[in-house]
DSSP file (Angstrom, degrees, kcal/mol; ACC not computed):
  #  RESIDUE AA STRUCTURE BP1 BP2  ACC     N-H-->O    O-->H-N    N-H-->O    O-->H-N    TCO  KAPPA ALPHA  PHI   PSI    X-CA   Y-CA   Z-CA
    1    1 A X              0   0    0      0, 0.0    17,-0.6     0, 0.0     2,-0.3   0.000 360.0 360.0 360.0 113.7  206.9  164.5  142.1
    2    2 A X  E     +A   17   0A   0     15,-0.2    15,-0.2    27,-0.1     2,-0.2  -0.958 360.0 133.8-150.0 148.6  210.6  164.9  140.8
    3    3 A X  E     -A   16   0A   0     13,-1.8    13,-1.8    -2,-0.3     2,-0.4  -0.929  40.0-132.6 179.2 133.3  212.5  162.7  139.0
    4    4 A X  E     -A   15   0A   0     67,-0.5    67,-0.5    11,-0.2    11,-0.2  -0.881  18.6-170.6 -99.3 132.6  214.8  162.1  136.1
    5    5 A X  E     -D   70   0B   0      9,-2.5     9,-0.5    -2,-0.4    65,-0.3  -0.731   1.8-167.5-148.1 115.2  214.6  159.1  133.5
    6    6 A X  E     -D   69   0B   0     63,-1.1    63,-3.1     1,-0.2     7,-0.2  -0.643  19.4-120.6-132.9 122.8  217.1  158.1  130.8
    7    7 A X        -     0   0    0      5,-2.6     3,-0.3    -2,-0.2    -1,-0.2   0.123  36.8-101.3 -42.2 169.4  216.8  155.6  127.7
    8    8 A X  S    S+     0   0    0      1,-0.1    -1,-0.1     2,-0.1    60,-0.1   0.587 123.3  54.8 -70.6 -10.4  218.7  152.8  127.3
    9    9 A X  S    S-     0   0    0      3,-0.1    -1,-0.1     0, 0.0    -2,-0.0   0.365 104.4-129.7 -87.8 -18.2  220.9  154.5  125.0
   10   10 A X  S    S+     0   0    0     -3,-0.3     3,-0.1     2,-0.2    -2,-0.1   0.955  77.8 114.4  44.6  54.6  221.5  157.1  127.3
   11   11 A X        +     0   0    0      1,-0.3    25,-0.4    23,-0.0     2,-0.3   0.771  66.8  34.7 -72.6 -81.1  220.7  159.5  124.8
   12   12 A X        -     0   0    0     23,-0.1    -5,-2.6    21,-0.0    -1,-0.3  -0.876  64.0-153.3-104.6 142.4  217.2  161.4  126.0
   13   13 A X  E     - B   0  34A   0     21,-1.5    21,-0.9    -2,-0.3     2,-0.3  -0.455   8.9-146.4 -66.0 154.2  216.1  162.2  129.2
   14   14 A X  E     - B   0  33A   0     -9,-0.5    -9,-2.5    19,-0.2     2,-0.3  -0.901   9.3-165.2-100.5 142.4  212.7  162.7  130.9
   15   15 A X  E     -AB   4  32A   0     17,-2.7    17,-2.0    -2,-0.3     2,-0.6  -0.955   3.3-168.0-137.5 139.6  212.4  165.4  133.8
   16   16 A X  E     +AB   3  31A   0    -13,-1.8   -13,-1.8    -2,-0.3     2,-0.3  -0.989  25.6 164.9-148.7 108.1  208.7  164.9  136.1
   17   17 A X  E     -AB   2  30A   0     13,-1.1    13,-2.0    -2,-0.6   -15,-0.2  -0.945  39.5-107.7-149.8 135.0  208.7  168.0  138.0
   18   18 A X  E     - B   0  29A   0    -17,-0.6     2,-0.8    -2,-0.3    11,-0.2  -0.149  39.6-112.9 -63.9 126.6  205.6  169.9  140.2
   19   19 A X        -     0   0    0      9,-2.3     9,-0.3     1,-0.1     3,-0.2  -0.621  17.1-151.3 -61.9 114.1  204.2  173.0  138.6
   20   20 A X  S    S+     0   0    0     -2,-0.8    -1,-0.1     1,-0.2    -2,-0.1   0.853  94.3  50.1 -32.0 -50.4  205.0  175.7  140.5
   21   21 A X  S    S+     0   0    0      7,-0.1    -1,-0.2     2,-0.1     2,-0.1   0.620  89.1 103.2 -97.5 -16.3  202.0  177.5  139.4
   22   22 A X  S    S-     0   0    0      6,-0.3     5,-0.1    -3,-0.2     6,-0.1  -0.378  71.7-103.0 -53.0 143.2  199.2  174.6  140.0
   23   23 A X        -     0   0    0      3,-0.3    -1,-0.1     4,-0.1     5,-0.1  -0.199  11.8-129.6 -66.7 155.6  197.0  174.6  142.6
   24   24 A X  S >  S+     0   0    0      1,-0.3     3,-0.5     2,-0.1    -1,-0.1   0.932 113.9  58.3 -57.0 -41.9  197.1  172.4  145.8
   25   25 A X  T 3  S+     0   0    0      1,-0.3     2,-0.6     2,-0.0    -1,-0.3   0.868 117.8  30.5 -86.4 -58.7  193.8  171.5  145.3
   26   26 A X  T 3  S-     0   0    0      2,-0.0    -3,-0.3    26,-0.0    -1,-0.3  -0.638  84.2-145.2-135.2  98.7  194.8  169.9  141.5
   27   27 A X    <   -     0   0    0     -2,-0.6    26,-0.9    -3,-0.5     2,-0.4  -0.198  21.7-170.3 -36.2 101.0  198.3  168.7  141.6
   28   28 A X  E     - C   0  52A   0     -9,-0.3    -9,-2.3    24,-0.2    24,-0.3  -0.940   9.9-150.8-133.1 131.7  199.9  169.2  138.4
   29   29 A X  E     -BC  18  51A   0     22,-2.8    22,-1.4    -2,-0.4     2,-0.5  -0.447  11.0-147.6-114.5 171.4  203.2  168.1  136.8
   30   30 A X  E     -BC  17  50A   0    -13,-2.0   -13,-1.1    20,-0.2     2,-0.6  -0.899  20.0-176.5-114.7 108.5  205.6  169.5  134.3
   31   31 A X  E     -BC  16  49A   0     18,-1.7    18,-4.0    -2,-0.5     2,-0.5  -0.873   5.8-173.6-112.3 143.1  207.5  166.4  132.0
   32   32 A X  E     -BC  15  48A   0    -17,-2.0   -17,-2.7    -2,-0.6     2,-0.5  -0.956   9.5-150.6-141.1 138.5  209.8  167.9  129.9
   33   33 A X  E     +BC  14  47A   0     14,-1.5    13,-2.3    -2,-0.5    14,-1.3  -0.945  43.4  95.4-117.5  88.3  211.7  165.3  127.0
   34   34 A X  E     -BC  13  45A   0    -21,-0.9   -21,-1.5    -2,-0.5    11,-0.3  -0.939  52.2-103.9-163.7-161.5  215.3  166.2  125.7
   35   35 A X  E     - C   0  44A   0      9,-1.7     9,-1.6    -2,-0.3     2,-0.3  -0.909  27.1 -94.6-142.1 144.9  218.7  165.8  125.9
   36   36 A X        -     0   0    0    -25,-0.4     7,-0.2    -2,-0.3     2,-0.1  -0.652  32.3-145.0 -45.0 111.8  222.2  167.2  127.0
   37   37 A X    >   -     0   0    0      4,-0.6     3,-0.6    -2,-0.3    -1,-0.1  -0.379  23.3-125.4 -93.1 138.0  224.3  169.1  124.3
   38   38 A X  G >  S+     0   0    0      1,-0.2     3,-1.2    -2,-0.1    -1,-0.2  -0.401  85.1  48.1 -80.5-176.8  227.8  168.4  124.8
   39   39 A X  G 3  S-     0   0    0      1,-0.2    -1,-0.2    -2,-0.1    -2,-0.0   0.563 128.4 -68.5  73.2   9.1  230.5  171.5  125.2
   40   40 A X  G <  S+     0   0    0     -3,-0.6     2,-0.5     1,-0.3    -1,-0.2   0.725  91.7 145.5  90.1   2.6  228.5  173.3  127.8
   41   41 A X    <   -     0   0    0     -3,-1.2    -4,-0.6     1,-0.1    -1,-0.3  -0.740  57.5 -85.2 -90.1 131.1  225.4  174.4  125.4
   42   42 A X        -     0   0    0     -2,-0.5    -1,-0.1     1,-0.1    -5,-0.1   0.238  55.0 -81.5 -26.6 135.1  221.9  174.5  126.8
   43   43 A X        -     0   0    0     -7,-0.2     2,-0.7    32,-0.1    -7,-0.3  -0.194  39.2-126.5 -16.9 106.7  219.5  171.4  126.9
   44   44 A X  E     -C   35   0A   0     -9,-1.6    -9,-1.7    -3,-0.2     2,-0.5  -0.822  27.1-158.1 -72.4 117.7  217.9  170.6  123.7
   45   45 A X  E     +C   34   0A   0     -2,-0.7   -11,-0.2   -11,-0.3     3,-0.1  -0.798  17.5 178.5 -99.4 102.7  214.5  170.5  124.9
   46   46 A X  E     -     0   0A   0    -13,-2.3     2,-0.3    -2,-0.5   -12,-0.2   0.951  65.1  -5.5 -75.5 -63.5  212.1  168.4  122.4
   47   47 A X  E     -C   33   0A   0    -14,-1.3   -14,-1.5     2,-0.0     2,-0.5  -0.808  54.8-159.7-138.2 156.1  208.8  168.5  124.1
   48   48 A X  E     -C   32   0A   0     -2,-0.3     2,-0.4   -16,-0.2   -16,-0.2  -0.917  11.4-169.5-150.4 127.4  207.0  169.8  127.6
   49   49 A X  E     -C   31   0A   0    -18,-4.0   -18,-1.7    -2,-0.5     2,-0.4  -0.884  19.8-154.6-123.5 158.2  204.0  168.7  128.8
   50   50 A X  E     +C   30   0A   0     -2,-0.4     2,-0.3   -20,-0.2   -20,-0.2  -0.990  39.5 156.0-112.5 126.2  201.7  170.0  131.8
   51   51 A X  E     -C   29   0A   0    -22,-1.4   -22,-2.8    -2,-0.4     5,-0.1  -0.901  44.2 -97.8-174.0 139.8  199.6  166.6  132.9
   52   52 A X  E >   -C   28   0A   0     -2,-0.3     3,-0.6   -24,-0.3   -24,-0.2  -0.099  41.9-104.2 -66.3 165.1  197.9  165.7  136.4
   53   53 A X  T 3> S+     0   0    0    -26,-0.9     4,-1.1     1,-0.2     3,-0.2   0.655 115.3  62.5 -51.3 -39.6  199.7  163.7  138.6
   54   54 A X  T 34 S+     0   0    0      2,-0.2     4,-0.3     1,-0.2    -1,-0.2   0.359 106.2  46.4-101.1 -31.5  197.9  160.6  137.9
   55   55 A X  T <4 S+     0   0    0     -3,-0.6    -2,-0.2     2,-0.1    -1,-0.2   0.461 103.8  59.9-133.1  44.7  198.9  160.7  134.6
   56   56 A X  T >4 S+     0   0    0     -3,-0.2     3,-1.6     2,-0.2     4,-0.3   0.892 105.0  52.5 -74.7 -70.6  202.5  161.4  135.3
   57   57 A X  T >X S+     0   0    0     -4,-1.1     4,-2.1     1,-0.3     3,-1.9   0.939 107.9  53.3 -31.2 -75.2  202.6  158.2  137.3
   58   58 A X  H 3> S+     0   0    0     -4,-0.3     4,-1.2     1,-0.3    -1,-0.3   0.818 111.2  43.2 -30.4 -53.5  201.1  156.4  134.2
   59   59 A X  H <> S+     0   0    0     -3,-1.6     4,-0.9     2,-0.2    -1,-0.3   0.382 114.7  50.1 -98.4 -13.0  203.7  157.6  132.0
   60   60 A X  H <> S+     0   0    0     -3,-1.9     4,-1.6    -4,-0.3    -2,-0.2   0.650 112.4  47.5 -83.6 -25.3  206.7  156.9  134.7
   61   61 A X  H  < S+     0   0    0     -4,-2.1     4,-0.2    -5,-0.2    -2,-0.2   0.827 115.0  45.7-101.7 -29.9  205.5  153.4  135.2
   62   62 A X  H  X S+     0   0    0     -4,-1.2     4,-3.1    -5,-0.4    -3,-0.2   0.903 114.3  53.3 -65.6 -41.8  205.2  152.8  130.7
   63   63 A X  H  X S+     0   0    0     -4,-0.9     4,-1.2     1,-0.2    -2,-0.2   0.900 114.7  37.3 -50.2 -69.2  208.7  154.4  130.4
   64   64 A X  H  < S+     0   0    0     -4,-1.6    -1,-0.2     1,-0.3    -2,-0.1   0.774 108.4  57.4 -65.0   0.1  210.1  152.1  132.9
   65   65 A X  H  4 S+     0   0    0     -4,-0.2    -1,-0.3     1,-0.1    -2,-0.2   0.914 109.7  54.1 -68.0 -66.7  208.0  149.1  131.6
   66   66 A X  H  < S-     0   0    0     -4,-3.1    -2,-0.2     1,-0.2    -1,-0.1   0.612 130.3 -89.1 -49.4  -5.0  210.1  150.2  127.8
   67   67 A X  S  < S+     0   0    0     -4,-1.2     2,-0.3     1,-0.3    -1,-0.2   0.955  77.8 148.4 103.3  34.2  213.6  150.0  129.5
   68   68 A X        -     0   0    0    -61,-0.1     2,-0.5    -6,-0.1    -1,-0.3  -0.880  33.3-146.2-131.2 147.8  214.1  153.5  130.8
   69   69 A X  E     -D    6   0B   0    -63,-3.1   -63,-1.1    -2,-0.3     2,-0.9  -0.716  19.2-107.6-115.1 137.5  216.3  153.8  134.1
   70   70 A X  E     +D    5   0B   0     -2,-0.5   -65,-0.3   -65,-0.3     2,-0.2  -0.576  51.1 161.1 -48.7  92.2  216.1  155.9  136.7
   71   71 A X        -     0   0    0     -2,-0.9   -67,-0.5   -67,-0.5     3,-0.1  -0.618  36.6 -80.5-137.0 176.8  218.9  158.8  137.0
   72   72 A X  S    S-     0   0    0     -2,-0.2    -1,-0.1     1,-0.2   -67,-0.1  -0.218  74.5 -62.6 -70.8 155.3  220.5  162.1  138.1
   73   73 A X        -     0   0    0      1,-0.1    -1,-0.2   -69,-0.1   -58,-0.1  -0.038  40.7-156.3 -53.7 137.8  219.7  165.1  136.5
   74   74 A X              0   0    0     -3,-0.1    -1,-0.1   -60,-0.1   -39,-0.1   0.976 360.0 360.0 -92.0 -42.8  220.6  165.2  133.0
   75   75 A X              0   0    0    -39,-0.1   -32,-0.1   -32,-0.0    -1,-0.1   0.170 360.0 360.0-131.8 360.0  220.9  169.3  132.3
């Protein structure tokens, strides 16, 4: 699973990207919560979560129930 998802405000982002480091066997994804810094300065990075797949999908399908759109990579 990877993916980008952006408020309506187009403020913060959401990033749903595969742990590297999980096993095949249990599928695990990385969603990591911030925003872009203008001027070329690193992401600010609020929150990172490690969560099964199953409740990646859960959490892709309430953002976009709340108004959150689908986009390119934000940082």
């Amino acid at each position: 699973m990877e993916g980008w998802l952006t408020d309506a405000n187009k403020c913060w982002s959401v990033r749903f990207h595969r742990d590297p480091k999980a096993w095949e066997q249990d599928v695990r994804v990385i969603v990591d919560h911030g925003r872009e810094m203008r001027d070329g300065q690193p992401a600010l990075l609020k929150t990172r979560r490690n969560m099964r797949y199953e409740d990646a999908i859960a959490l892709w399908k309430e953002l976009r129930r709340y108004g959150w759109t689908v986009s390119g990579a934000a940082w």
